[in-house]
N, C-alpha and C positions, 0 to 999 in steps of 0.2 A: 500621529501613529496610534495603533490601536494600544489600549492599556493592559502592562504586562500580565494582571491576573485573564486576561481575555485571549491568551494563547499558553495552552498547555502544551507542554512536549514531553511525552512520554517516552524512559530509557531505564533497562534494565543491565547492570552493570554485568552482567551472566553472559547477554547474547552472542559476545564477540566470541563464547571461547570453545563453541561447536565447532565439527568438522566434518565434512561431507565424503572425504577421501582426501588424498594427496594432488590425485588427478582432477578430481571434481569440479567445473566450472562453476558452482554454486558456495562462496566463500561467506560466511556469517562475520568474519572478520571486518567486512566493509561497512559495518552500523558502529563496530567499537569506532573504525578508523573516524568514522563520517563525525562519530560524536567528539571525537579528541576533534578535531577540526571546527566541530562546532563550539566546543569550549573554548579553544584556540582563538577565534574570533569573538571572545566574547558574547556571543548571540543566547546564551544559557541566561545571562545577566536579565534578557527581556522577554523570558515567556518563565512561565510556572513547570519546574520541572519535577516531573515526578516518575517514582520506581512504581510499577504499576504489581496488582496482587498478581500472580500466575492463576490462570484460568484452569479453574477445576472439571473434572470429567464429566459434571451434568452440563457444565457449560458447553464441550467441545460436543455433547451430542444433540445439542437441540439442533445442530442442522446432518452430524456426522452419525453413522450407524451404531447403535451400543457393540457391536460387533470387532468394526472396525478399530473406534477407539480403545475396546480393552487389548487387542493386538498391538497397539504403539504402547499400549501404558505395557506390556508385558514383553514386548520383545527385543532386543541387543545383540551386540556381535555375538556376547557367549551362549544367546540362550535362540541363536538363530535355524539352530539346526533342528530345534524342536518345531519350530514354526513354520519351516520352509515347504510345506505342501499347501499354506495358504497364502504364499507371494504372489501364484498369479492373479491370485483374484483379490486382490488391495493393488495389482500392480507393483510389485516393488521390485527392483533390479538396477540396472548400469545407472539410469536415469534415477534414481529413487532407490537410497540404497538403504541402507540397515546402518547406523553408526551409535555411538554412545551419546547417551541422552537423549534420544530422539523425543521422548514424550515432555522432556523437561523443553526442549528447545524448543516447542509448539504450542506447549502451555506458556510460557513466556510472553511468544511474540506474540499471541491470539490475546492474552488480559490486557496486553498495550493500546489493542484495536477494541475491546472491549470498555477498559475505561475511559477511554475517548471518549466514548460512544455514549457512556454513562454521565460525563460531563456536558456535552452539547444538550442531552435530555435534560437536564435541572439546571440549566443555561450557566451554567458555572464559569463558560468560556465558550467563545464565539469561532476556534480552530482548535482542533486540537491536532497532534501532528503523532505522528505513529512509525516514524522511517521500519524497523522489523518486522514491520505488519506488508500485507500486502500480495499476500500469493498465494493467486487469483485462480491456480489450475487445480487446486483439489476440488474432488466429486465427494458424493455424501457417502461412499464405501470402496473408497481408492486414492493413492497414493498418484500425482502426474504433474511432469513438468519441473520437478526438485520442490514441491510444494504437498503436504501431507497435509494438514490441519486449513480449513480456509476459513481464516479470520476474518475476511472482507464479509460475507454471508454473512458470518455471526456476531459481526460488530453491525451490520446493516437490521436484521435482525434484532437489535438491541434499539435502534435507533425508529422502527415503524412503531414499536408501544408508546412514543411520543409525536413521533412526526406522520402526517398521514400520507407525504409521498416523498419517496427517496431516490437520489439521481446518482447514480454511478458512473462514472467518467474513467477510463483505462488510457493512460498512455506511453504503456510498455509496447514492444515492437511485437509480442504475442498479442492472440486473441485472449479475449479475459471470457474463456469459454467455460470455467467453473462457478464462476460470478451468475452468467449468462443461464445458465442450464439450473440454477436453482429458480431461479423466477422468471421462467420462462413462461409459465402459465398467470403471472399477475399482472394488473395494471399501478399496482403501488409503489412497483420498481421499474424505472427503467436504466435499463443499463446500453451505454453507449463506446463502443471500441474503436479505437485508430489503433491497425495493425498490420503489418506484412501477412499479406494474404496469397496462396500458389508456389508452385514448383516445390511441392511438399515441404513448404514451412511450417514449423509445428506450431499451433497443434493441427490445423489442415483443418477448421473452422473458421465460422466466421464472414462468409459471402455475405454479398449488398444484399442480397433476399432473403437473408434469415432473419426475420422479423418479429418471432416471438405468435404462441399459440395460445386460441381461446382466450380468456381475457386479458393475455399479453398480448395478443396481436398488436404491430406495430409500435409494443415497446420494448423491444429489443433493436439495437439500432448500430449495423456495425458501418465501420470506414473500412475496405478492404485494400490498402496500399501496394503500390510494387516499392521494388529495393531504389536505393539511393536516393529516396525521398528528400527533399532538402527543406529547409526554415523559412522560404516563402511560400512553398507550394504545399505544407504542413498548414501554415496560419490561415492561409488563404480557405481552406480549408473546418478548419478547428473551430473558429472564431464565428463565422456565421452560422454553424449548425448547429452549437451551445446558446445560441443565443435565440435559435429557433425553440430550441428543445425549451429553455426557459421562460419563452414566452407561450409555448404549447402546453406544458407538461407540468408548469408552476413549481415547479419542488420545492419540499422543505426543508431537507435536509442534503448537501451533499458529499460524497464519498469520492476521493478524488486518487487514485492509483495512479502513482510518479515512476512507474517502471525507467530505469537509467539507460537501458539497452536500448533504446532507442534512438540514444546520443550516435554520434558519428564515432568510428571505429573501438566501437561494441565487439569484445569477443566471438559474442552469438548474435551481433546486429549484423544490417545491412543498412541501416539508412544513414543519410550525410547531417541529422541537425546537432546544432552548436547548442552550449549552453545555454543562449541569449535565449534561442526559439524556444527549447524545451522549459527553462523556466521562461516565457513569456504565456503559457498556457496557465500556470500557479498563477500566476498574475492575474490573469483574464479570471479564471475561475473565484478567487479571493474577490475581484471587484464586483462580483455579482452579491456581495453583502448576503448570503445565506450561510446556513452555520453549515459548519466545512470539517470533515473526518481525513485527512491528509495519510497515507498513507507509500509504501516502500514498495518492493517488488521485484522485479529483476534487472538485471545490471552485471555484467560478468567483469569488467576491467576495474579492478577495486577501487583506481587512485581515482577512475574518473567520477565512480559512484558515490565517493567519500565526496567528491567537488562539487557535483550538482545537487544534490541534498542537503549541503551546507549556504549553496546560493541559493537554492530555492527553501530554505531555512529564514535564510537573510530577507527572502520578499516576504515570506508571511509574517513579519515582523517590521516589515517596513525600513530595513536599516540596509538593503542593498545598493543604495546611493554613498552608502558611507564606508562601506568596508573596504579595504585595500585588497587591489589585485592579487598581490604580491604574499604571498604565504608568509606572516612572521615565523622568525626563528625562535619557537618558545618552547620551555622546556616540557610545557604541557604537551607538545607533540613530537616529543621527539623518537617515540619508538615507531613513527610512520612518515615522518620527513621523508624517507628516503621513497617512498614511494610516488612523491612529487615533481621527482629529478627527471628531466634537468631544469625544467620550465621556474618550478617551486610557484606557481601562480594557480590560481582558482578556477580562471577560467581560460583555460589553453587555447589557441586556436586548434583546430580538430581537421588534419589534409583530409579533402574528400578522397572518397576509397572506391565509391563507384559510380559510374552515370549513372542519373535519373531519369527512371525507365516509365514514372510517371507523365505522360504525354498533358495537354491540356486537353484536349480531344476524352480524354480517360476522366482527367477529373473532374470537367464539365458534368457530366455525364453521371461520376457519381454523385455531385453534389444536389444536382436536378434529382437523382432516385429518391436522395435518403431526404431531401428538403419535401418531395411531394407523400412520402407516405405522414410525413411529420405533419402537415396539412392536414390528412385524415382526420388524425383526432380532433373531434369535435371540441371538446374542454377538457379540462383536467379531471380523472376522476375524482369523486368524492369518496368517502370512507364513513360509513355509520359509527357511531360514537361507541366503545365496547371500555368493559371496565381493563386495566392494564394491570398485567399478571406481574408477580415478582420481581425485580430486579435479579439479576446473575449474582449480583456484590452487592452486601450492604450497602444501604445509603446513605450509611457514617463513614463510609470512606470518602467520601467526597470533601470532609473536611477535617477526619482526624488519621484518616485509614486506621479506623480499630478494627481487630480483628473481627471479623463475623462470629459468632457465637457459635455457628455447625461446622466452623471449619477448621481443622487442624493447623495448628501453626507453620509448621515444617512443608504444608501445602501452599500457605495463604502469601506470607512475606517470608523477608530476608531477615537481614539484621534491621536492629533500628534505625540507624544510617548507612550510609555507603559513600564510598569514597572512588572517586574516577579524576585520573590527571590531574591529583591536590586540590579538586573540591570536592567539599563535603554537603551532603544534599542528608537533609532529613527529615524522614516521612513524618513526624508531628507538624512541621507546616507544611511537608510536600513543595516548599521552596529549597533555594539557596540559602545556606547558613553561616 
């Protein structure tokens, strides 16, 4: 198995305790859960876990509008009435609302995909894993999809001033159309999506023929799915086209979006796969031995998104052969047991919810589209040598997390340590203590 300093996982003891609304299918609560569960199993024990710095405002604008960002850093319920003749154009409303903390809840989850990002660059560690991170529908001056800040961009971004090409992999049940539309025009990213595509499923992007412009042509690379998708006609799928991609497209670096909604009876899914299929892609993408930015996304049924990011937790650690079905009864989780009920197991069986309206006739069909444009590319491109500009964060945080010198404390970190379900984690080693 790989050696525990060689997977980071990044957790910020903060994230769980936003709220979206009362109604709001977008719950932050499901990363607290995910990580009490992942303590739970012991899996904390074999990677390097660390509180990551909260990502500062020059950080969120190297891809986001100065504009835009000083609207999140300024705006609140109370102070929403002052701002509210620029909702429509940030987008903010039903979908994307206005709550408390909004800028702290994005600064947050954005330095967890950041300091990954910073680790895979000075090889610190070969995964680094980011479950908060992950969402993929913010644009560079708009709020879409229950996603404001897109940390995938700006952790990708972090990640080309070392690596000269980076592979983005989405496999939430949305298109990863924010991802998609910033590097739309490069060939140093290619981004590839398995998504529910038609009958106005949002975001209504995303066709087999959206291929990416100028010198992204043909690397932009979607899967356009129908509903009820199920775990062999997904692999069947998944498996050859990554493997095309990676022997076309050579990446150095890749970025791997574990959207949960795409699991079988998904609040906001449609499709039928099991835990086994959805983490059998973490799998597959792990055994490709490239360094790997793991990251969270969407997922609306909390108990199942706490489950499958604790097993696919477990594979990127190599200890899912070892862990019990069977949820222990441990005091560490006891304030989200109940959300287990009645199964109390990891990985539930999931009753299919709808036919699978993918025919083979349909997937032939797309696999042959997206296998021959991937053809096209001649070789991988290359990238001229260019000197590389700053880091976001010091590059003593990598081993002591000292504060950066320009940056305010009250911005950068927490406390010295923190403490989650009786362990104590503390940033002078950025381990377990």
């Amino acid at each position: 198995m790989p050696r525990k300093d060689r997977v980071t996982y990044t957790f910020h003891p903060d994230v769980g305790n936003f709220h979206y609304g009362p109604k709001h299918p977008m719950k932050p609560q499901r990363i607290a859960a995910a990580h009490s569960l992942i303590v739970n199993y012991e899996l904390d024990k074999h990677m390097v876990v660390v509180q990551p710095p909260k990502a500062q405002m020059s950080d969120l604008r190297r891809f986001h509008s100065k504009e835009y960002i000083d609207f999140l850093k300024r705006v609140s319920p109370q102070t929403a009435d002052q701002f509210e003749h620029k909702f429509p154009s940030f987008n903010i409303g039903e979908d994307c609302p206005i709550f408390d903390g909004i800028y702290d809840f994005c600064s947050i989850y954005t330095g967890g995909s950041i300091a990954g990002a910073m680790r895979l660059n000075y090889n610190v560690c070969d995964i680094a894993i980011n479950w908060s991170g992950g969402l993929h529908h913010a644009k560079k001056a708009e709020a879409s999809g229950f996603c404001y800040v897109n940390d995938i961009v700006i952790g990708i971004l972090e990640l080309l001033k070392h690596y000269a090409r980076v592979l983005y992999i989405d496999i939430d049940i949305h298109h990863g159309d924010g991802v998609q539309e910033a590097f739309y025009f490069t060939d140093r990213v290619m981004t590839v999506s398995f998504h529910k595509y038609g009958n106005l499923f949002f975001p209504g992007t995303g066709d087999m023929f959206d291929v990416g412009k100028g010198k992204g042509r043909l690397f932009s690379v979607n899967v356009p799915l129908r509903e009820g998708m199920d775990d062999e006609g997904y692999q069947s799928l998944f498996k050859p086209i990554i493997r095309e991609i990676i022997d076309t497209f050579d990446p150095k670096a890749i970025v791997l979006q574990c959207g949960a909604d795409s699991l079988g009876c998904d609040r906001l899914g449609c499709f039928n796969l099991s835990f086994d299929a959805h983490g059998e892609c973490v799998r597959f993408v792990k055994s490709l031995g490239i360094p790997m930015l793991v990251l969270g996304g969407g997922g609306y049924t909390l108990r199942n998104v706490a489950r499958c990011w604790t097993y696919e937790t477990a594979i990127l650690v190599e200890k899912d052969d070892e862990i019990s079905n069977e949820i222990p009864d441990n005091t560490d989780i006891s304030e989200y047991l109940e959300f287990f009920a009645p199964e109390f197991t990891l990985k539930p069986e999931l009753p299919r919810r709808l036919d699978n309206c993918n025919t083979k006739e349909y997937m032939n069909a797309l696999k042959q589209e997206v296998m021959d444009n991937l053809r096209m590319i001649r070789s991988a491109p290359s990238v001229q040598m260019q000197p590389i500009v700053d880091d976001y964060f010091s590059r003593d945080i990598l081993d002591t997390e000292e504060l950066h010198p320009d940056a305010r404390e009250d911005d950068y970190r927490t406390d010295e340590a923190f403490t989650f379900k009786g362990r104590k984690y503390n940033e002078d080693s950025m381990d377990l203590s």
